[in-house]
FIBANU-944666 format. One record per residue (C-alpha): y negated, x negated, z; residue number from 1. Coordinates in steps of 0.1 Angstrom, whole numbers, plus 2048, in hexadecimal, padded with zeros to 3 digits. Layout:
N
SITE    Y    X    Z  resi
SITE    Y    X    Z   NUM
...
***
This chain:
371
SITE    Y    X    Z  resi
SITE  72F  7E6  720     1
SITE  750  7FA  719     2
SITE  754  812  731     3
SITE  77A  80A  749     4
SITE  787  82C  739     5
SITE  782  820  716     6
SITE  799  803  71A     7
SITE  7B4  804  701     8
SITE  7DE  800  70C     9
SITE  7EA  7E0  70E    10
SITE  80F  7E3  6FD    11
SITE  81A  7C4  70C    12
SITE  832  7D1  72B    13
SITE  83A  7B0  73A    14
SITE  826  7B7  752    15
SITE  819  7D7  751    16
SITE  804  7EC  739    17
SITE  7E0  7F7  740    18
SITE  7D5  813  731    19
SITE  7B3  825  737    20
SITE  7B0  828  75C    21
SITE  7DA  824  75C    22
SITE  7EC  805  767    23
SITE  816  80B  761    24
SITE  834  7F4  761    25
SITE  84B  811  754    26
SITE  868  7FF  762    27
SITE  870  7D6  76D    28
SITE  895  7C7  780    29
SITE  897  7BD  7A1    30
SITE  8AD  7AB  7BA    31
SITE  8C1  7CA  7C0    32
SITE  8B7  7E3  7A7    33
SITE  89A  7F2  78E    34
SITE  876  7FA  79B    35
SITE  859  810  784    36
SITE  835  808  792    37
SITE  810  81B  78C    38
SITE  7EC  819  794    39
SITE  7D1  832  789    40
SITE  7AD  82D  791    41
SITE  796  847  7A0    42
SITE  77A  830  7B0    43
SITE  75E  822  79D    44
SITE  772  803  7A4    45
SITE  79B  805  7AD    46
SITE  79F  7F8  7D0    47
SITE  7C1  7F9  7CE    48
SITE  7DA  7DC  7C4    49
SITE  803  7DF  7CA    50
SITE  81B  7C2  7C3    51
SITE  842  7BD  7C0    52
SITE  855  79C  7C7    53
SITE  877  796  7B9    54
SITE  889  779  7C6    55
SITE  88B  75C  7E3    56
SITE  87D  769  802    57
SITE  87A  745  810    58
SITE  892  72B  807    59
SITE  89A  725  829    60
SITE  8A8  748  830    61
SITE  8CA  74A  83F    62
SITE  8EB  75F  830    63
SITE  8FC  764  812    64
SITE  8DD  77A  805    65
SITE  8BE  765  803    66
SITE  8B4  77D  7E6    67
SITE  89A  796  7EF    68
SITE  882  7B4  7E0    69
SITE  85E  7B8  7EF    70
SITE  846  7D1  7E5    71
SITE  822  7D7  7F1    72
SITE  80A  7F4  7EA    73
SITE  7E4  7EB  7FB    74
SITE  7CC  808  7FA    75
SITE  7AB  7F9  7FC    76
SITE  78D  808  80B    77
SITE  766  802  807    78
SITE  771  7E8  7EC    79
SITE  788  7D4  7DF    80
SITE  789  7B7  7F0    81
SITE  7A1  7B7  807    82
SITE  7BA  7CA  7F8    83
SITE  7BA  7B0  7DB    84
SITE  7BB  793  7F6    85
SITE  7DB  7A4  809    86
SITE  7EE  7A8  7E0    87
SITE  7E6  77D  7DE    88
SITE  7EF  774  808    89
SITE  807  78D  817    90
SITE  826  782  804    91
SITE  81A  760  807    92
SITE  818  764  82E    93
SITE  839  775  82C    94
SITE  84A  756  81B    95
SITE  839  739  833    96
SITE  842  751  854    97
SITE  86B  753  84C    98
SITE  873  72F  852    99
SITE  85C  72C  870   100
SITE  865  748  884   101
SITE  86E  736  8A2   102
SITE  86E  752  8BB   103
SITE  88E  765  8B0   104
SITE  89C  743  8A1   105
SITE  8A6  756  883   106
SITE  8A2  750  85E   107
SITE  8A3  774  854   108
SITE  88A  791  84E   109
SITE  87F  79E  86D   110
SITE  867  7BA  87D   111
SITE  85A  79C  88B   112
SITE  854  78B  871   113
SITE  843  7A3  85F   114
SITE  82B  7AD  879   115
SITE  823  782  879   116
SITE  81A  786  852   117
SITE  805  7A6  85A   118
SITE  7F6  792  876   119
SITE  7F1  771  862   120
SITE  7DF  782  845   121
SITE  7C8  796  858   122
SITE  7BF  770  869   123
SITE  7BA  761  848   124
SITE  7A6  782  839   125
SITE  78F  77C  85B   126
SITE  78A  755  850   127
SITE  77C  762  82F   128
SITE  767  778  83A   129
SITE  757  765  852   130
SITE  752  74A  832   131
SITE  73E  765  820   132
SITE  730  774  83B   133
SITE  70A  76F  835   134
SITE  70F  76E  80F   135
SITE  729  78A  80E   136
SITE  724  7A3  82C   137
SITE  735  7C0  81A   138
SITE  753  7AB  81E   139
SITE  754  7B4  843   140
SITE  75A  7D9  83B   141
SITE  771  7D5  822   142
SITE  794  7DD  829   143
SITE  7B9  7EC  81F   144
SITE  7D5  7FE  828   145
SITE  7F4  7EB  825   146
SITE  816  7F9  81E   147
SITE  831  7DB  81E   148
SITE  859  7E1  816   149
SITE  878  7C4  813   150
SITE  897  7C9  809   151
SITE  8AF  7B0  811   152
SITE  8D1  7B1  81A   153
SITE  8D8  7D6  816   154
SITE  8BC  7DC  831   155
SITE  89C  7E9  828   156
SITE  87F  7E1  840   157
SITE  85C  7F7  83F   158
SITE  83B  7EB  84D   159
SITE  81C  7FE  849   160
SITE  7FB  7F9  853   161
SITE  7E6  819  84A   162
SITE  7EE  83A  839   163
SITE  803  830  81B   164
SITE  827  83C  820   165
SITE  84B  832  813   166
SITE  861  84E  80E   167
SITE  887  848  805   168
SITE  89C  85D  7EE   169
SITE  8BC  865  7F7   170
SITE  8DA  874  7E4   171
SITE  8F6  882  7FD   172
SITE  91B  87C  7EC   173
SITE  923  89E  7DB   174
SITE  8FF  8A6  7D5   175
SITE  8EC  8A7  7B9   176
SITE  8CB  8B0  7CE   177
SITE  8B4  88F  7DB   178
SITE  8A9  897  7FF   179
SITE  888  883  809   180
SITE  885  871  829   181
SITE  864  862  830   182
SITE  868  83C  843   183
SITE  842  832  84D   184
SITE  829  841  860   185
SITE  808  848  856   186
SITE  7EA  83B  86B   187
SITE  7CD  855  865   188
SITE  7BA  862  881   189
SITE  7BB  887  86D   190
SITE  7DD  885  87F   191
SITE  7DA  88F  8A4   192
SITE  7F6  875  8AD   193
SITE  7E1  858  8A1   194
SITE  7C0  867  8B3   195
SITE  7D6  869  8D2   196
SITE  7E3  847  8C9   197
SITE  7BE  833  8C6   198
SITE  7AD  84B  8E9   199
SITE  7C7  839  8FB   200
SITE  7BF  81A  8EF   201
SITE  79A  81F  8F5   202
SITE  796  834  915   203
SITE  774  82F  914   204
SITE  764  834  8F4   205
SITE  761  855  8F2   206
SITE  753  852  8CD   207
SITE  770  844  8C1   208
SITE  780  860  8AA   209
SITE  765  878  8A1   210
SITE  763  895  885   211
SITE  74B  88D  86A   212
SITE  74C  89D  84B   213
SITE  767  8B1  853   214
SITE  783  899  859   215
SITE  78E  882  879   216
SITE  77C  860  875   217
SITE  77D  83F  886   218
SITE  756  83D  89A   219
SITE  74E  854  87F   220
SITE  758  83D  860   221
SITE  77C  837  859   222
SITE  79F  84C  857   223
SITE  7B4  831  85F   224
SITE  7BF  820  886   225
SITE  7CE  804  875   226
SITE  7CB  7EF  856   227
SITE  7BF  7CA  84D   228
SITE  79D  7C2  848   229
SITE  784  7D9  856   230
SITE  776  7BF  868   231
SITE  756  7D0  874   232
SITE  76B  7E6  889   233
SITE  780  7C9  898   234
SITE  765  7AE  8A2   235
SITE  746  7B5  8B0   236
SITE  735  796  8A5   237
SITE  735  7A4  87F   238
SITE  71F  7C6  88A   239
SITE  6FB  7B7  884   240
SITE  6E9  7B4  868   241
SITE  6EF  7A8  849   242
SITE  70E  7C6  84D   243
SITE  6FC  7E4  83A   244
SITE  6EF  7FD  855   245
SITE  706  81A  84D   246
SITE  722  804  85B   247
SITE  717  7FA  87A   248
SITE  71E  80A  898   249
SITE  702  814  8AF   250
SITE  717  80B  8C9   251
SITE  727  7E9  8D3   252
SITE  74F  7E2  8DA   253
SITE  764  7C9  8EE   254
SITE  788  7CE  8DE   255
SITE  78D  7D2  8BC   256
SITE  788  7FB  8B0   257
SITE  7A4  7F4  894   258
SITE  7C4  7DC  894   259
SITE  7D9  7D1  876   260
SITE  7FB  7CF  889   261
SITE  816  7E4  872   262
SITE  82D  7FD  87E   263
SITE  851  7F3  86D   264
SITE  86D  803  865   265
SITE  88F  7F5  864   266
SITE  8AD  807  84E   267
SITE  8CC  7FE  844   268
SITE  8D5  80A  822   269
SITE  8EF  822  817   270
SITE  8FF  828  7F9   271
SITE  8EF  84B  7F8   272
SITE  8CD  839  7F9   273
SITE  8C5  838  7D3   274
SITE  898  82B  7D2   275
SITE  87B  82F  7E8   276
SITE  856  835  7E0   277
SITE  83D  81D  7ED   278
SITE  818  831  7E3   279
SITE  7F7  831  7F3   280
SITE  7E8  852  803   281
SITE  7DB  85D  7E1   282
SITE  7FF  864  7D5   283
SITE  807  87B  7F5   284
SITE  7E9  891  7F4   285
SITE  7F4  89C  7D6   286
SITE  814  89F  7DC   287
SITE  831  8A3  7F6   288
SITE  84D  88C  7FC   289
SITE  868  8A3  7EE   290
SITE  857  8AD  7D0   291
SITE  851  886  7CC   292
SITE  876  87B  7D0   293
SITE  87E  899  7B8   294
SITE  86D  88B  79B   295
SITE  87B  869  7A1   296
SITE  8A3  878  7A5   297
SITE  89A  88D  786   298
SITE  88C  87B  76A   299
SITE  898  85D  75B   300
SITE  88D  83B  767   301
SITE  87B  82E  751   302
SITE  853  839  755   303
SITE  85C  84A  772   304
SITE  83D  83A  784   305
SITE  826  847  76C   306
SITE  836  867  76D   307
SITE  835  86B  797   308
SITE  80F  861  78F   309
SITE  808  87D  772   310
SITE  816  89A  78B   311
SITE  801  88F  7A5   312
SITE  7E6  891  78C   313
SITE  7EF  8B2  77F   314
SITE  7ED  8BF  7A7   315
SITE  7CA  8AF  7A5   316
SITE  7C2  8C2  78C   317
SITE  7CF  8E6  797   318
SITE  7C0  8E3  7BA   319
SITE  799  8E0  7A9   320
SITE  7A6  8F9  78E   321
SITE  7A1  8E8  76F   322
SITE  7B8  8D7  753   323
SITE  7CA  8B4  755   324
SITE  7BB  8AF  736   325
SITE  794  8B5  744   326
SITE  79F  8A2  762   327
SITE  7A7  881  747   328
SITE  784  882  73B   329
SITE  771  87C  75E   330
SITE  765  85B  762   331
SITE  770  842  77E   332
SITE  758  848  7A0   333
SITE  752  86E  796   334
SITE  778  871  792   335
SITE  77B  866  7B9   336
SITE  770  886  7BD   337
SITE  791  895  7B2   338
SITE  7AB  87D  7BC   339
SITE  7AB  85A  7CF   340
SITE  7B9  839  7BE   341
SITE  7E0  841  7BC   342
SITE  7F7  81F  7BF   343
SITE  81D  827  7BB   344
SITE  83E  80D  7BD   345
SITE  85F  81F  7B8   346
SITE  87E  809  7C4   347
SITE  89E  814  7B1   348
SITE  8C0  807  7CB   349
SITE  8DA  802  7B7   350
SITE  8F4  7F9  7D6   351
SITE  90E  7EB  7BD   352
SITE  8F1  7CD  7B8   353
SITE  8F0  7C5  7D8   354
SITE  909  7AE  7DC   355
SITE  904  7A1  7BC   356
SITE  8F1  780  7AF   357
SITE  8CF  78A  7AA   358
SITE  8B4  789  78C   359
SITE  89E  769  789   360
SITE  87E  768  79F   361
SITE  865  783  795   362
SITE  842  78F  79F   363
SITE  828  7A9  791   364
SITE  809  7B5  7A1   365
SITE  7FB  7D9  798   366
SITE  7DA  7E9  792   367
SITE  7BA  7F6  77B   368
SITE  7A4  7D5  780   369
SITE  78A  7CA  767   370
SITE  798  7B3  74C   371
***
């Protein structure tokens, strides 16, 4: 068998172009602007998809604007799985929950209404894994951050589930300078907030952040408070065998450990609002938001995905003191080592589109995945 880094480029951009353990789409339209996208994968497998969605929101959504952008980055963990399931449902969910959101009788995006898609795909992610369970039990501790962001309107709304992050670039009238200004949250109990955050939730389990291996970790096995999946850690029932022993918990609980609920952000847009970066946690170890949003303001469009993902890799490199170049050569799984899978979706906002008719429907999923 051909090794995943062997794999040749495929020159056809429609869609993207994979190229050794590379996935780009140097640069694609949307509703109200230009977007760049890139995957690279560290992990013996990538657990990482990311999507974007160019067109009807729902065709029942009210206004002049029915026209929207959605893009999704889902770092998996312990698999695949579930971040692949959230790429093919979440959207989906999205869609069927804008007509039918009968508690704030409106026809528009919502914070509500994206917390009811976050909620709806974790339900339908539990169905399947109680399908597979005694064929599948790995399924159960499968699971994925999940960063979700919609433009529509001239507002951008931010939900995220985990510790990917959206960061906006912003270019004041007068300036030539791009100032960064980050619009999730991460949930990761290395921060003290979120530890604070999940002792108050569970007064009594005093076992539920502890330090292993040198970083904060969910009963001693996960970063993240929140994300969807992880279902060993939100019912009970699923911590017996045939779950491998390393994941269960020696000791039982009532409420679930995790949740999947999203924090959101809601922004209206300015002018001086010119893209944002939607990446998984991989992108922002590497590097910081402003040194992020200063390659995107700096360099030209197209690539520009592939570019954000080559510095990070460069800071990869530099902090284990060795070349890019030797740092290309290491196989997926030992590269994991290095750097985690990196998933990037840069948003370009040209304002002047917004008010314009927009591009035909468009969608395009990302990521290194066996052909």
């Amino acid at each position: 068998m051909v090794k995943p880094c062997w794999r040749p480029c495929i020159e056809d951009d429609t869609m993207g172009r994979l190229d050794g353990l590379v996935w780009h789409k140097d640069l694609g339209s949307h509703a109200y602007g230009e977007f760049s996208m890139a995957v690279i994968q560290a992990n013996r497998m990538c657990e990482d998809y990311s999507q974007l969605e160019s067109g009807p929101l729902s065709s029942f959504i009210s206004g002049d604007h029915p026209q929207g952008t959605f893009a999704g980055v889902y770092d998996g963990h312990a698999g695949s799985e579930a971040s692949k399931f959230v790429s093919h449902n979440l959207f989906f969910n999205l869609k069927i929950i804008l007509p039918v959101d009968i508690v704030s009788e409106r026809r528009e995006v919502s914070e509500s209404v994206l917390k009811k898609a976050f909620s709806a795909t974790e339900e339908d992610f539990l169905s399947l894994v109680k399908k597979q369970w005694m064929n599948n039990p790995q399924i159960a501790s499968v699971g994925t951050c999940c960063l979700a962001g919609v433009l529509h309107d001239g507002v951008l709304f931010v939900a995220n589930a985990g510790d990917s992050r959206a960061v906006l670039g912003r270019v004041e009238r007068g300036s030539k300078r791009a100032s960064a200004v980050q619009l999730s949250n991460e949930h990761n109990v290395n921060i003290a907030s979120v530890r604070e955050e999940l002792y108050a939730l569970h007064p009594d389990d005093s076992q539920v952040v502890i330090m292993k291996h040198k970083c904060w970790r969910v009963r001693g096995l996960i970063q993240v408070s929140r994300s969807i999946g992880d279902v060993y850690l939100k019912r009970a029932e699923f911590q017996r065998e045939p779950l491998l022993p390393k994941f269960r918990l020696t000791e039982t609980f009532e409420k679930p450990i995790l949740n999947s609920e999203p924090e959101v952000t809601v922004h209206k847009l300015q002018p001086e609002d010119h893209f944002v970066i939607f990446a998984s946690d991989g992108l922002w170890e590497q590097l910081s938001n402003q040194e992020a949003v200063d390659i995107v303001h700096n360099f030209p469009r197209n690539g520009i995905a592939k570019r954000l993902l080559k510095a990070a890799l460069h800071e990869a490199a530099k902090k284990r003191e060795m070349r890019y170049a030797d740092l290309k050569k290491i196989d997926p799984g030992v590269r994991r080592h290095f750097h985690d899978d990196i998933t990037l979706i840069i948003v370009f906002i040209d304002s002047h589109l917004v008010s314009k008719s927009p591009l035909p429907p468009y969608s395009i999923k990302g990521g290194v995945f066996p052909r």
